[in-house]
N, C-alpha and C positions, 0 to 999 in steps of 0.2 A: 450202145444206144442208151440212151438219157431213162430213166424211168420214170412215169406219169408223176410220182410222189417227188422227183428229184425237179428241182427249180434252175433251169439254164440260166446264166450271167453272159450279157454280150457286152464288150468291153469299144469303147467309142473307136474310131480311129488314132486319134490322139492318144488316150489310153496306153492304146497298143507299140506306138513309137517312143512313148514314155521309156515302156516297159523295157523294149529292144534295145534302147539308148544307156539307161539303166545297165544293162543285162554286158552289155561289147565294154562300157567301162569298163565296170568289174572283172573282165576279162584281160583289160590293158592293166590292170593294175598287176596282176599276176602272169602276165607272159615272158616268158624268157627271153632274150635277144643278145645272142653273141658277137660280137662285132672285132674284126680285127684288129691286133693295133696296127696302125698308122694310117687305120683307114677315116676319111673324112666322114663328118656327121649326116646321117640319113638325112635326107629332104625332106618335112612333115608340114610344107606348102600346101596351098591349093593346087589340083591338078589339074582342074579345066574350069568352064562356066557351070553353073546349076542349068540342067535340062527342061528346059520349058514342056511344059503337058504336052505338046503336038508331037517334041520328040520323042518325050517319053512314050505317048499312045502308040508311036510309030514302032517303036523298038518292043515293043510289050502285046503291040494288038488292040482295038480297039473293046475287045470284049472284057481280055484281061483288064483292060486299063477303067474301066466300069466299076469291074468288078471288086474292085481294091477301092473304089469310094465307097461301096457298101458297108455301113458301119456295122454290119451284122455279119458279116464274113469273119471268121475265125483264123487266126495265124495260120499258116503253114509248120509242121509238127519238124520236119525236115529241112526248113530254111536258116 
């Protein structure tokens, strides 16, 4: 818990996808991937449509899905 003297920073939503975006690069840059020889090149396509809010709400909940436009919600520590 925060102490009275300590000043909490809430970072926008944007902010926050910056960061995440940032964050899985840097991660692709250094991931291992062994690949057999003779095998053909992974697919790094598109894999489906972008999910429109109705589906997303659907698959997520309508509170979750609220809940994630609050731009004062703080990341998940475990995601």
């Amino acid at each position: 818990m925060a102490k009275d003297s300590e000043q909490q920073v809430h970072l926008t939503r944007e902010e926050r996808e910056q960061i995440g975006r940032r964050t899985n690069a840097g991660f692709a840059r250094v991931e291992r991937a062994a690949v057999d020889e003779g095998t053909e090149a992974i697919p790094t396509g598109s894999i489906g449509q972008p999910l429109t809010e109705e589906e997303i709400r659907r698959r997520v909940g309508s509170g979750n899905f609220e809940s994630a436009k609050n731009d004062l919600q703080s990341g998940s520590i475990n995601s």
